[in-house]
Structure formats: structure tokens, C-alpha cells
C-alpha atoms as one frame of an Amber mdcrd trajectory, in Angstrom:
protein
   0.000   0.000   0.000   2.699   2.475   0.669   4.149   2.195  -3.470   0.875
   3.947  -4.237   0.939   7.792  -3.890  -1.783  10.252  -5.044  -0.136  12.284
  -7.356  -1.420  15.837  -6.308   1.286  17.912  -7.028   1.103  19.593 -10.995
   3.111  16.965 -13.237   5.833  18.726 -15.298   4.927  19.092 -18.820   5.746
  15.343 -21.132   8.913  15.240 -22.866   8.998  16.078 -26.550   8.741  12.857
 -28.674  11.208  12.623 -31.541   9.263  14.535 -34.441   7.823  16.915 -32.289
   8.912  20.992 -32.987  10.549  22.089 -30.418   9.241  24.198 -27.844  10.703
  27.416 -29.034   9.122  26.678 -32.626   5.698  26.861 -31.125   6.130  30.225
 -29.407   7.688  31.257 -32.945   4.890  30.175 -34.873   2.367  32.087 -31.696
   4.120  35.191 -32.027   3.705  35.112 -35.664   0.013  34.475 -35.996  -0.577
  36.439 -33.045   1.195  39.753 -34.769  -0.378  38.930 -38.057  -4.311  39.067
 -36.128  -3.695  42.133 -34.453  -2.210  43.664 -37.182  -4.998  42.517 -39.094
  -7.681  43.823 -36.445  -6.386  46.894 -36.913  -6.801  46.968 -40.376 -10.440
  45.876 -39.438 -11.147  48.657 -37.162  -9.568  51.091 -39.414 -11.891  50.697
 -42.645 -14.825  50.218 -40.400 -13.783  53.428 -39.241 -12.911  54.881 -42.690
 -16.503  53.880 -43.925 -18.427  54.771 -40.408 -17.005  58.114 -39.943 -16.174
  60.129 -36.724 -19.054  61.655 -35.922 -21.163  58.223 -36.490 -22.867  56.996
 -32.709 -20.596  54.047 -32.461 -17.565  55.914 -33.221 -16.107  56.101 -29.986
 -16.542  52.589 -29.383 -14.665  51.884 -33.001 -12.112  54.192 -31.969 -11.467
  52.486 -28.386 -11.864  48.983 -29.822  -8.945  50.288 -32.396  -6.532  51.639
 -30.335  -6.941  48.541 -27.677  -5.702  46.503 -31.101  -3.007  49.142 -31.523
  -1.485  48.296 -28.121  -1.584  44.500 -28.988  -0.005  44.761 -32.002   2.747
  47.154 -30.699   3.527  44.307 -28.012   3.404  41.187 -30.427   6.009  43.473
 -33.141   7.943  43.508 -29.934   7.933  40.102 -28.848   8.883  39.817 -33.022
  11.718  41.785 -33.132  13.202  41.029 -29.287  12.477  37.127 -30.406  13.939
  37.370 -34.135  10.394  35.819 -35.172  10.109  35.632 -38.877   7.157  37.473
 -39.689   3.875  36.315 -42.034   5.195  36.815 -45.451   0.732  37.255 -46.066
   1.275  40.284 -44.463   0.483  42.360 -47.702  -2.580  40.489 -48.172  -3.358
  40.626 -44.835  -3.088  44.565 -44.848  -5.740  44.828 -48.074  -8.144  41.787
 -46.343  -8.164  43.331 -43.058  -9.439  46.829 -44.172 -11.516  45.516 -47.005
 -13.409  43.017 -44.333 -13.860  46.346 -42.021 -15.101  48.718 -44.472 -16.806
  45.839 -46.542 -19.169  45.188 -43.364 -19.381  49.137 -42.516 -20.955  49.445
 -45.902 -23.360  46.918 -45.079 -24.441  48.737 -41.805 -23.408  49.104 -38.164
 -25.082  45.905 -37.067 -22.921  44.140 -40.241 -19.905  45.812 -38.411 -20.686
  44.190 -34.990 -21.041  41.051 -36.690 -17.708  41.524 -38.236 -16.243  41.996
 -34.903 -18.317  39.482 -32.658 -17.491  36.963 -35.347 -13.532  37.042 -35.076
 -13.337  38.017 -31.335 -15.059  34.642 -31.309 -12.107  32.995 -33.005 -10.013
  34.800 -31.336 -10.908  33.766 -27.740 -11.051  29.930 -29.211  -7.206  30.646
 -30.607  -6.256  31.929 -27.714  -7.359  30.238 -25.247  -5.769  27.019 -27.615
  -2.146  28.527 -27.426  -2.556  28.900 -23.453  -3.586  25.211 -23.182  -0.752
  24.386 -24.896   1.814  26.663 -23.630   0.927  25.544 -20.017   3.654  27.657
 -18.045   6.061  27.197 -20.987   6.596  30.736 -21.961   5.432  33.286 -18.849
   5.952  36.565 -20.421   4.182  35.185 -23.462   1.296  33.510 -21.531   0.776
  37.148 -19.522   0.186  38.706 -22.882  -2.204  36.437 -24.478  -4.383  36.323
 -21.390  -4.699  40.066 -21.110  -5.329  40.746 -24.969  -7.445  37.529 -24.443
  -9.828  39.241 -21.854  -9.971  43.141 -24.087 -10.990  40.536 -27.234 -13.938
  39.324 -24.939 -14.691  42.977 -24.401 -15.189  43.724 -28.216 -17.234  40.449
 -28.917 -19.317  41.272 -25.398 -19.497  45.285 -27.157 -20.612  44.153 -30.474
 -23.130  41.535 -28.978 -24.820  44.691 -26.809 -24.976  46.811 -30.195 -26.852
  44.528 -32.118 -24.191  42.303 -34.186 -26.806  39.239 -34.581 -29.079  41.800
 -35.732 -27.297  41.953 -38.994 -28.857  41.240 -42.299 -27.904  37.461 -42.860
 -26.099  37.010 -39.642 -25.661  33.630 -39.575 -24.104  33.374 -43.229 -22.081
  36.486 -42.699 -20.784  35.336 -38.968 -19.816  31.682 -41.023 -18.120  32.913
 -43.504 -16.085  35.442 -41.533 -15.522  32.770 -38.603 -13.822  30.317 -41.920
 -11.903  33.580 -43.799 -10.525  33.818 -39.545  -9.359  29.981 -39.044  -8.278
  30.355 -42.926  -5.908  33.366 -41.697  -4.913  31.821 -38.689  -3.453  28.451
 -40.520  -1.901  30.382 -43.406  -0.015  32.904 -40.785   1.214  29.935 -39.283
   2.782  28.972 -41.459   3.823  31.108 -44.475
């Protein structure tokens, strides 16, 4: 009886298996994506604000929304240059997508623009939350970052739920396809 123990105490994390990337490869590839979305959001935010205007109601919101995305993306270009991360080479496209996507859904209304925003805060939080699981004490600094930008993304889904984003002319087709253009972006930044 006393060779059994309750193991209560957090295990360390498993030892790499031959094949797998190692651990700093993973926190590359984060840093990457994660650059490439903010700097995408802000593309977002900017052409909604481009088409919406400055003196529109939800202006303010857009403009606090923007410049939370701002701050993220000035902390993941950090974490890219202090890391010597390899950036997205999509970047380009990512700079043309990301404000067409804003002002595309401005065009379509306010409510289209909420949808734009509850729809990849959504995939956002999932992505997220994915790299903590995985990162599991691995990377501190890194793991501080995500969860705060994690909680300010929650904001902007939680903001564009109270001003009427599943009010929007075809929600549920728009929210779709914007949910799959999102997990699209995410792989391909990953990666290329």
C-alpha cells in the first residue's frame, strides 16, 4: 500500500517525442500568428472606421476597440523583433483583407460591423485560449500577454453583442463565412 501515492502535485509538462517541434518553434509560430491578427484587427477597425465616420454613434466605441488593437499589435512586433520571429510573409494580403473586411461590413451597416467583430473576437478567444492550453507555463511573459489581450478581445465580442451584431442582415451566413476567412488566416499565418 505504501508504493501507491496520489499524485497531487502539478506533473511537469511530457517530454517532446522525436518529431515533435521544439518548444521554441511553437512560441515562434504564436508570435507570428498572433502579430499577423492584431495587425490585421487593426486593419479591421480602421476601414470600419474609414466607412463609419467620426461623428457616427458608435464611433467612440470603433475608436477604443482600435486603439486597444493598436497596443496589442505594438507588443506582439515587440515580442517579433526582441524574439527574431520571422514574420507572415501574407502580411500584404493581410493589410488589403483586413481593411476591405472592415469597411466591406461598414458598408453593409453598423449591425454588419458588430457582426464583423463578434465573429472574429469569437475565433479569437477559441485561438487563444488554444495557445494557453498548450503553452501551459512554458513561456510566462508570453502567456501574460495572451491572457490580457485575451480578456480586451472578450470585451469587443461582449461590445458588439450589446450593439446589435446578430441583428445583422444574414447574420448567420455572414458570422460563417467570416468565422472560416478567420481559421483560414490563422493556418496560413502559421505557417507562411
Amino acid at each position: 500500500m505504501t508504493e501507491y501515492k496520489a499524485i497531487t502535485a502539478k506533473q511537469s509538462p511530457a517530454k517532446p517525442l522525436p518529431g515533435d517541434r521544439p518548444t521554441k518553434a511553437d512560441t515562434d509560430r504564436m508570435v507570428r500568428v498572433d502579430q499577423a491578427g492584431e495587425y490585421g484587427a487593426v486593419r479591421i477597425y480602421a476601414g470600419q472606421r474609414a466607412v463609419l465616420g467620426s461623428s457616427h454613434p458608435k464611433a467612440a466605441m470603433l475608436t477604443h476597440m482600435y486603439e486597444q488593437e493598436k497596443v496589442h499589435l505594438a507588443r506582439f512586433n515587440k515580442f517579433i523583433n526582441d524574439r527574431n520571429v520571422r514574420p507572415t510573409l501574407m502580411t500584404p494580403f493581410w493589410h488589403v483583407a483586413g481593411f476591405a473586411l472592415g469597411a466591406g461590413t461598414a458598408l453593409m451597416g453598423e449591425k454588419a460591423a458588430m457582426a464583423c467583430t463578434q465573429a472574429v473576437e469569437e475565433v479569437i478567444d477559441g485561438h487563444y485560449q488554444e495557445q494557453l492550453d498548450k503553452l501551459d507555463g512554458a513561456d510566462p511573459e508570453l502567456e501574460e500577454e495572451i491572457k490580457a489581450f485575451q480578456a480586451e478581445e472578450l470585451e469587443h465580442k461582449r461590445l458588439a453583442e450589446e450593439n446589435g451584431a446578430e441583428e445583422a442582415l444574414g447574420y448567420p451566413l455572414l458570422s460563417g463565412l467570416i468565422k472560416t476567412g478567420c481559421k483560414a488566416a490563422i493556418w496560413m499565418s502559421k505557417r507562411v
